[in-house]
C-alpha positions as CSV (number, residue, x, y, z in Angstrom):
1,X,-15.0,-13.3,-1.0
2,X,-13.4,-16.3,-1.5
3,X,-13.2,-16.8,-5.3
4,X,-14.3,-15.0,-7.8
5,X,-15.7,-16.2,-11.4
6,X,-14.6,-13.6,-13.8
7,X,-15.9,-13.7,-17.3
8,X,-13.2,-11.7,-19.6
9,X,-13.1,-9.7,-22.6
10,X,-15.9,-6.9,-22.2
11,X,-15.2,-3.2,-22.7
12,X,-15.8,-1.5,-19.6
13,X,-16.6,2.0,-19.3
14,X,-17.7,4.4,-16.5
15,X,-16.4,6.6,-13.3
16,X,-14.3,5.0,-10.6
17,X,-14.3,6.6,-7.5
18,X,-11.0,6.1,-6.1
19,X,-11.2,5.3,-2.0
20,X,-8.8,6.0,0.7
21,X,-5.3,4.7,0.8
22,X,-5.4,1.6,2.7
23,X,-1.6,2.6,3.3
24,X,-2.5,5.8,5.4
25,X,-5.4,4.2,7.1
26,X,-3.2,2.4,9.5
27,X,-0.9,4.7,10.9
28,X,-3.7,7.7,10.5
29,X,-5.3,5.7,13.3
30,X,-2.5,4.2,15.1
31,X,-1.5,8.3,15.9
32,X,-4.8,8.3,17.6
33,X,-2.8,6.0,20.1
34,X,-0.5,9.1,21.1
35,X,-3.2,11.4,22.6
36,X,-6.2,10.9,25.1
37,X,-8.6,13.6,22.8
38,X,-10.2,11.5,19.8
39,X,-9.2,11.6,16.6
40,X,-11.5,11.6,13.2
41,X,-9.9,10.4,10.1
42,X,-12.4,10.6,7.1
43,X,-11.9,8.0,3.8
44,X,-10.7,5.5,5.8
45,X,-11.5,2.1,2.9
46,X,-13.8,-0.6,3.8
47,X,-11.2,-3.1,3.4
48,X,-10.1,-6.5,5.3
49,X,-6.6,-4.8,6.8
50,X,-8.2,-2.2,7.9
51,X,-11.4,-4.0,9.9
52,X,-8.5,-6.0,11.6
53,X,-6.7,-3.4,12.5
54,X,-10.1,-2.3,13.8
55,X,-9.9,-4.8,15.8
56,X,-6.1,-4.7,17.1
57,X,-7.1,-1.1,18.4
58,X,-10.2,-2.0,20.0
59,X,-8.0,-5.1,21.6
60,X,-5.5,-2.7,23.3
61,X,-8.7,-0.7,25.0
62,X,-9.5,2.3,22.2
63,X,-13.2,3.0,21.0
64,X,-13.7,3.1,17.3
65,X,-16.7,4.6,15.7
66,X,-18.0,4.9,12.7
67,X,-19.6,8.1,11.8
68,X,-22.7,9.2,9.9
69,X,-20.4,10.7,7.4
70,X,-18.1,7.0,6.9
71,X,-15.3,9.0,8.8
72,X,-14.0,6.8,11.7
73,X,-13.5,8.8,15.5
74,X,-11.0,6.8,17.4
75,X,-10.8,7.4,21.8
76,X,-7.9,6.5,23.0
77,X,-8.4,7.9,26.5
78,X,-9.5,4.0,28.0
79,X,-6.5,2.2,26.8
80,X,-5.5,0.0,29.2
81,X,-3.4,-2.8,27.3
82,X,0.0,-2.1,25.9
83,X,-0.2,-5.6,24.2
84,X,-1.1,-6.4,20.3
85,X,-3.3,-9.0,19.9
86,X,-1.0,-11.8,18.8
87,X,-3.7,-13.9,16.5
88,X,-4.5,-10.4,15.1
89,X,-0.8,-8.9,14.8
90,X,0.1,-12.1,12.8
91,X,-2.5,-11.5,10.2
92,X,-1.6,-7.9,8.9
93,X,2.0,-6.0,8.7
94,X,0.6,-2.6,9.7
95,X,-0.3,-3.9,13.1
96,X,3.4,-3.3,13.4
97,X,2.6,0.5,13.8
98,X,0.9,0.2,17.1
99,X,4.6,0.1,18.9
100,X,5.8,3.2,17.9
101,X,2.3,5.1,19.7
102,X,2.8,2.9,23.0
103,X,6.0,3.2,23.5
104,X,5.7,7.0,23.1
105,X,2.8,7.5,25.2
106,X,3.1,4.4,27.6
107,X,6.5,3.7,28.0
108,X,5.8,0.2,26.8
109,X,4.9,-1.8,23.5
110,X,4.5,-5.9,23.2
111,X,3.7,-7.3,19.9
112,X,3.8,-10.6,17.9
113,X,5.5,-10.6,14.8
114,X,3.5,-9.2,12.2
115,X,1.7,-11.2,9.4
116,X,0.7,-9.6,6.1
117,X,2.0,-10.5,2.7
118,X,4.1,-12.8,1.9
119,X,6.7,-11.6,-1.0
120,X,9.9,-12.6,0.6
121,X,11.4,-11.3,3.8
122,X,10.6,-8.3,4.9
123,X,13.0,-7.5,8.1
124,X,11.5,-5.2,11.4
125,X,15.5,-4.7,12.0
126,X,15.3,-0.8,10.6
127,X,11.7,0.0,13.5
128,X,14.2,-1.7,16.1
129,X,17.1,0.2,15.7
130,X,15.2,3.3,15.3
131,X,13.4,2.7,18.9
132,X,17.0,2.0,20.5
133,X,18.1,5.1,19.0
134,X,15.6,7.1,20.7
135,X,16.3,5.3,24.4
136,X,14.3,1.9,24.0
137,X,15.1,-1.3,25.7
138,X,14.5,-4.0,22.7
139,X,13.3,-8.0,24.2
140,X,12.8,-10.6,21.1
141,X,11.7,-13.5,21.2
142,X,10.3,-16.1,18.9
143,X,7.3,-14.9,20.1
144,X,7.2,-11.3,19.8
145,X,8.6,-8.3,21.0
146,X,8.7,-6.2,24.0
147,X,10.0,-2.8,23.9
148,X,10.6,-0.3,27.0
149,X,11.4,3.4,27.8
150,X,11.0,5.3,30.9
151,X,11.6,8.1,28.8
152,X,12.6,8.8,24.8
153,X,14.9,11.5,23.8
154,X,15.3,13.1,20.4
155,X,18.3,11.2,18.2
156,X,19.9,11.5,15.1
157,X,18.8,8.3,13.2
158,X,20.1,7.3,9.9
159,X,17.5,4.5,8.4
160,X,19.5,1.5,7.5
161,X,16.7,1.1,4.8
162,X,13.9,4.0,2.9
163,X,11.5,2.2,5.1
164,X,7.8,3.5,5.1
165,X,6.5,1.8,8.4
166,X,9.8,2.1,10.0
167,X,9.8,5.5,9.6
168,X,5.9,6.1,10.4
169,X,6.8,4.2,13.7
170,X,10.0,6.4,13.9
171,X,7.9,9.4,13.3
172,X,5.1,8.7,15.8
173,X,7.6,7.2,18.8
174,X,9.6,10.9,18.4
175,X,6.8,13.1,18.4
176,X,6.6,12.9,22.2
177,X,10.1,12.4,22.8
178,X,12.4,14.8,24.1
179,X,14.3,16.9,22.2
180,X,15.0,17.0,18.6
181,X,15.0,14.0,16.4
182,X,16.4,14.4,13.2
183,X,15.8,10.9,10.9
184,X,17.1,10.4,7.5
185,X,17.0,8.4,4.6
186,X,13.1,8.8,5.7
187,X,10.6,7.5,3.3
188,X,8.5,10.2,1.4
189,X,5.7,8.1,-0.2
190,X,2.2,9.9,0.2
191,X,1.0,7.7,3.2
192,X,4.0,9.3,5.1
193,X,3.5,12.3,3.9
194,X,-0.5,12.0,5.3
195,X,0.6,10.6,8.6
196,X,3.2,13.8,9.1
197,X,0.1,16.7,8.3
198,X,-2.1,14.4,10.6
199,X,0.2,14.9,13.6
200,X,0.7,18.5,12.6
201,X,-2.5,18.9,13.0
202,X,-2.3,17.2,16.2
203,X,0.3,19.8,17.9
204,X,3.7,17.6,16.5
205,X,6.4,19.6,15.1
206,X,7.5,18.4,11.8
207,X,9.8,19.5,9.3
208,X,11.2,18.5,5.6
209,X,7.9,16.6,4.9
210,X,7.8,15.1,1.6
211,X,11.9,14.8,2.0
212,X,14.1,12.0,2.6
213,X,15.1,14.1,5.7
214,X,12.7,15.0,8.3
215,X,13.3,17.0,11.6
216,X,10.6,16.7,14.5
217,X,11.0,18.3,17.5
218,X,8.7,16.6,20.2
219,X,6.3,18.0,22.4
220,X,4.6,17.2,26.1
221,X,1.2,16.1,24.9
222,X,-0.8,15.6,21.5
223,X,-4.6,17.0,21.3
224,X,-7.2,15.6,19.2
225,X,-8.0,16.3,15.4
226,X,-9.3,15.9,12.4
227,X,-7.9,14.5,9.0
228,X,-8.5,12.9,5.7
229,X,-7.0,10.5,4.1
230,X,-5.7,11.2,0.4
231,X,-6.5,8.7,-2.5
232,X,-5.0,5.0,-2.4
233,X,-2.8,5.7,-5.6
234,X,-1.7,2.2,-5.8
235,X,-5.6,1.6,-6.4
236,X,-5.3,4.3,-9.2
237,X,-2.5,2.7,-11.2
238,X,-4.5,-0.5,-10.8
239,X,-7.2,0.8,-12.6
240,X,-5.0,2.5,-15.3
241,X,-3.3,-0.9,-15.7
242,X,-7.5,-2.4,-15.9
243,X,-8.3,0.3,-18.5
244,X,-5.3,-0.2,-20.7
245,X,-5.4,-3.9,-21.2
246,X,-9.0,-4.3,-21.6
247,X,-9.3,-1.1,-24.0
248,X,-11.7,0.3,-21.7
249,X,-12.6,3.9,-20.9
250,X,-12.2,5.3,-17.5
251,X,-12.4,8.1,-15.7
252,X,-10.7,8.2,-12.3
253,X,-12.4,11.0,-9.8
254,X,-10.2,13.0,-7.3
255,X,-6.7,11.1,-7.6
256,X,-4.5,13.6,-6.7
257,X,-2.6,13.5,-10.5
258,X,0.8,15.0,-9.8
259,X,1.3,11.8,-7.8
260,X,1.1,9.4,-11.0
261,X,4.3,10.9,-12.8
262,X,6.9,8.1,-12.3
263,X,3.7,5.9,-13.0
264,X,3.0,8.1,-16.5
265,X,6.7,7.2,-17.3
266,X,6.8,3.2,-16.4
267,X,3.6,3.1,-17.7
268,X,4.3,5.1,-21.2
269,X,7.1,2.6,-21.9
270,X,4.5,0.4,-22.7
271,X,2.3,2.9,-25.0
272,X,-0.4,3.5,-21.8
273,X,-1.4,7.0,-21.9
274,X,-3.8,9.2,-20.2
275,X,-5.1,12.6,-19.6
276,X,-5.6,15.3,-16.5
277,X,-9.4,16.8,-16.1
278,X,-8.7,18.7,-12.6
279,X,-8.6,16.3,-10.1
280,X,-9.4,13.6,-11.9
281,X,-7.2,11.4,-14.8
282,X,-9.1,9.9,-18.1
283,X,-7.7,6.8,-19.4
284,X,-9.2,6.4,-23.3
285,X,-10.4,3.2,-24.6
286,X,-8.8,1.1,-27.0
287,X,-5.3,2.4,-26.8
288,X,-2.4,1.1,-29.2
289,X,-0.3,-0.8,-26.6
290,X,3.3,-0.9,-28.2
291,X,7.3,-0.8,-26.0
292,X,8.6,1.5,-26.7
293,X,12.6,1.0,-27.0
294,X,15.4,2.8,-25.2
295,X,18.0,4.8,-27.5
296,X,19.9,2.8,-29.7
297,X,17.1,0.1,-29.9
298,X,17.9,-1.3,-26.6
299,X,15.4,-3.5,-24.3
300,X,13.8,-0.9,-22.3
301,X,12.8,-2.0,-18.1
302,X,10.3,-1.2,-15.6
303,X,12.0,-1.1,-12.6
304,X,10.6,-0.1,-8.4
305,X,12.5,2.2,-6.6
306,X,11.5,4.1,-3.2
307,X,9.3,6.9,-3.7
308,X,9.1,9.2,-5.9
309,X,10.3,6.4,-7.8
310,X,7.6,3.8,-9.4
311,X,6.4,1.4,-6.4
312,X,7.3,-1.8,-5.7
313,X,3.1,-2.6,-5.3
314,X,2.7,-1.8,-8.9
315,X,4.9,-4.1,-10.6
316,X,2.7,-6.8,-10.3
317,X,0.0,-4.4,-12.4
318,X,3.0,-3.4,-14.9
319,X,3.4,-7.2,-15.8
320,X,0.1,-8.0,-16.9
321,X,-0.5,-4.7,-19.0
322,X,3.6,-5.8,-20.7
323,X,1.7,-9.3,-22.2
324,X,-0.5,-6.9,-23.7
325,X,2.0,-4.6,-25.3
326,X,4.0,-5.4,-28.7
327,X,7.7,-5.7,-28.1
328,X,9.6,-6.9,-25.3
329,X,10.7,-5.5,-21.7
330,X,12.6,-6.1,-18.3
331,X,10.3,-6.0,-15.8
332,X,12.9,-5.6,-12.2
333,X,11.5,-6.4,-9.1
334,X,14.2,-4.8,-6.3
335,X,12.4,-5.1,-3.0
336,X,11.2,-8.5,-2.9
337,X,12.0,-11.7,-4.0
338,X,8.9,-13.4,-3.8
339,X,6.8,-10.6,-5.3
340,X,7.4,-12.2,-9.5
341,X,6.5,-16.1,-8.7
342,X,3.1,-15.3,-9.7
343,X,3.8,-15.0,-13.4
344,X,3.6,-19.0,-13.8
345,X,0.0,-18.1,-13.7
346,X,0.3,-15.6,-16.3
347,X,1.7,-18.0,-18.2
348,X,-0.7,-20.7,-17.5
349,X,-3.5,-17.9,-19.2
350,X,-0.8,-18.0,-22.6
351,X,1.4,-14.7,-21.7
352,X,5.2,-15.2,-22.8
353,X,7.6,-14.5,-19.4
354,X,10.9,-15.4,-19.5
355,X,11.5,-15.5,-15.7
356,X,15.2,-14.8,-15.2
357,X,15.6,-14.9,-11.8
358,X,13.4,-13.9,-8.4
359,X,13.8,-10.4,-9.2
360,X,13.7,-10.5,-13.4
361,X,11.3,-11.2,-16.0
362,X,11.6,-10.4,-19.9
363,X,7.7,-9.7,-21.1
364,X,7.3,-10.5,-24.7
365,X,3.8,-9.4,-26.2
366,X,0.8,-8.8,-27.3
367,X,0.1,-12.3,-25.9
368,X,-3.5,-13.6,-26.3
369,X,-4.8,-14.9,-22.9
370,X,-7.2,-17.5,-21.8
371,X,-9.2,-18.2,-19.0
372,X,-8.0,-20.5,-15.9
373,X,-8.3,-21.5,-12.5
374,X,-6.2,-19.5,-10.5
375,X,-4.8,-18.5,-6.7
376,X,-4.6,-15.1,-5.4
377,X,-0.9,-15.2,-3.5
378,X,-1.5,-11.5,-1.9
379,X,-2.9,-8.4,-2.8
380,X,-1.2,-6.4,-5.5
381,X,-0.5,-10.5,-7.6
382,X,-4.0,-11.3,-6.9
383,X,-5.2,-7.8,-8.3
384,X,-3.1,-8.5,-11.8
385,X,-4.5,-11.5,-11.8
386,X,-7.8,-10.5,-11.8
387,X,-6.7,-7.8,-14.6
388,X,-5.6,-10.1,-16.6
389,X,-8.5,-12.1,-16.6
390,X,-10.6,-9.0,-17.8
391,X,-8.8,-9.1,-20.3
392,X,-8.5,-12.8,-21.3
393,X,-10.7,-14.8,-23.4
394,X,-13.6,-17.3,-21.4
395,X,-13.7,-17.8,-18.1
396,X,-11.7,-17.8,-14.7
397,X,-12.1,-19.0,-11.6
398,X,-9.7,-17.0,-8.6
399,X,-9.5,-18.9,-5.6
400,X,-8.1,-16.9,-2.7
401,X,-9.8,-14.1,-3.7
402,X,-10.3,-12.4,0.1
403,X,-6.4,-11.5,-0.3
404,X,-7.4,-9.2,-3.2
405,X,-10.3,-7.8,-0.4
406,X,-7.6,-6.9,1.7
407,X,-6.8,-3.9,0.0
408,X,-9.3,-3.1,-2.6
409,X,-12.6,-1.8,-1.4
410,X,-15.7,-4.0,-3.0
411,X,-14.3,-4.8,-5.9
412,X,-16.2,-7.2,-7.6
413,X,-18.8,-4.8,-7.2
414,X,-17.3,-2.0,-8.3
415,X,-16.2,-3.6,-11.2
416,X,-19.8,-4.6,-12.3
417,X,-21.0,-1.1,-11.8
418,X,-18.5,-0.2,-14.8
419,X,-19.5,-3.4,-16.8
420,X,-17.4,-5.9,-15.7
421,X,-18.6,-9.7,-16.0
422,X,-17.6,-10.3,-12.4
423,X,-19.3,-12.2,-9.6
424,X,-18.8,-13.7,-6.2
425,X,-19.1,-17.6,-5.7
């Protein structure tokens, strides 16, 4: 999926069914890495990250099957390599999550630094001195990594940053240490929180899950189990962003609702709104996008914060649905400085972005857009792009478009199931 031509300004209406988080796939089956019993982890997306992760695992010795059911079994007993692919580390940032399992189990983890998206720098400093911590011998290079342990013992680790793989890797390199790790400023989003049941269920000891502060008291050995993956709910607040701009009607199956709050809130600053059928969230058509304005009047801002704050992955979505909303807003960007450059394409298609700096932009709308020819820079830009092309008048052309495959399952497809003027060139 290369490019995509993307004919905009149709009403779309239907059921999405929301797949797996692409964000839990990856450590869901790097844990299979910590026992010799296989693993099953069921809604595992049929995305690009996720195949070449396949493919890291399969690298280091491990069978993966694909079930009847579209659950993946993973056997780790015939590992034999304790070394990432390098041409396959580079190309995805949760091939990074493979240390954490070997060093545990093996004593031993080599890997290249990892690839994935590029949205400014994103530092492996916090997984390092989380692995010292526990009794690791760090090697860098230019090259890579190698990390050893003859044995890891429970610490108290204080995350110099709320990272989410850092503190997956923490989690799965202390669940076979020994003695009682206690990590904080540990990151809570739902991925982490799936990872932690996952190993419960695989005979860790975990406690505080869902807090900033989790206590794991590690065991001899891991056993086998089974486990499925909850919704991908940066997939979900796509698709609320699609509906809203487009004035479409949507309903969103089994999304796990009482994970969308901060997103209601962001979101509801720019008029979106939506309701709760069970499981499921209802976004109605042809909504009256409108900012609304802090007290007093005052330019109101969509900011990222660690979870349960709104994520950093949906500000990208946020922008596109601001060019449709009357009034004006600060959209802040805190994680990454790179993640904002892709409004000059926004702005190509007629929207009005002031950008202020790498980490600021002031959204004025409704803007009226207009079909281009435009480049997918990674995932969660190349996703708003599409969504704004929806949206926009004519035709567009997206180049690039296999970064938006990454981490959205068949998407061109699914978008023509709910009436979308979408095809693959």
């Amino acid at each position: 999926m290369d490019r995509l031509v993307v004919r905009g300004g149709k009403r779309l209406r239907g059921t999405v069914a929301i797949a797996g988080n692409k964000n839990a796939a990856g450590p869901a089956l790097a844990a299979a890495l910590l026992t010799e019993e296989p693993v099953v982890v069921g809604r595992v997306p049929e995305v690009q990250d996720v195949a070449v992760f396949r493919g890291i695992l399969e690298g280091l010795g491990a069978e993966v099957l694909r079930r009847e059911d579209g659950s993946w079994e993973v056997r780790s007993r015939g590992v034999h390599s304790r070394r990432v692919d390098p041409e396959l580390g580079r190309k995805i940032r949760m091939s990074l999550l493979c240390a954490g399992p070997l060093l545990a189990r093996f004593g031993e983890a080599v890997f290249p630094p990892p690839g994935g998206d590029v949205i400014g720098r994103r530092r492996i400093d916090t997984h390092l001195l989380a692995f010292a911590q526990l009794g690791a011998r760090i090697e860098a290079g230019r090259d890579g990594y190698r990390l050893r342990a003859s044995k890891l013992r429970g610490a108290e680790i204080l995350l110099d940053e709320m990272s989410v793989t850092a503190t997956e890797n923490a989690l799965m390199a202390a669940v076979l240490a020994e003695g009682t790790t206690v990590l904080r400023n540990a990151a809570s989003e739902p991925h982490v929180q799936d990872l932690c049941h996952l190993l419960v269920r695989m005979g860790a000891s975990i406690e505080g899950i869902g807090t900033n502060r989790l206590v794991i008291h590690g065991v001899e050995r891991l056993h086998g189990a089974s486990y499925e993956l909850g919704p991908d709910y940066l997939e979900v607040g796509s698709f609320i962003g699609l509906a809203a701009v487009t004035g479409s009607t949507l309903r969103l199956r089994d999304c796990r609702p009482e994970e969308h709050e901060m997103t209601r809130i962001m979101f509801g600053r720019l008029g979106v709104e939506w309701t709760v059928d069970g499981s499921d969230i209802v976004v109605p058509g042809e909504q009256r996008l409108e900012v609304v304005d802090d007290h007093g009047h005052a330019l109101p801002k969509i900011d990222d914060a660690p979870w349960p704050g709104f994520p950093a992955d949906l500000i990208s979505i946020a922008t596109v649905v601001a060019t449709q909303a009357r009034g004006a807003v600060l959209i802040h960007e805190k994680l990454y400085e790179s993640r904002l450059y892709f409004v000059d394409r926004l702005i190509s298609m007629g929207a009005r972005i002031v950008l202020c700096d790498p980490h600021r932009a002031v959204v004025i709308g409704p803007s009226r857009l207009y079909g281009q020819n435009l480049v997918s820079p990674d995932i969660r830009a190349g996703m708003a792009l599409l969504i704004a092309a929806l949206c926009a008048e004519g035709q567009s052309v997206i180049d690039n478009a296999s970064q938006i495959g990454r981490g959205y399952e068949h998407i061109a497809e699914r978008l023509s199931a709910l009436g979308a003027d979408v095809s693959v060139a």
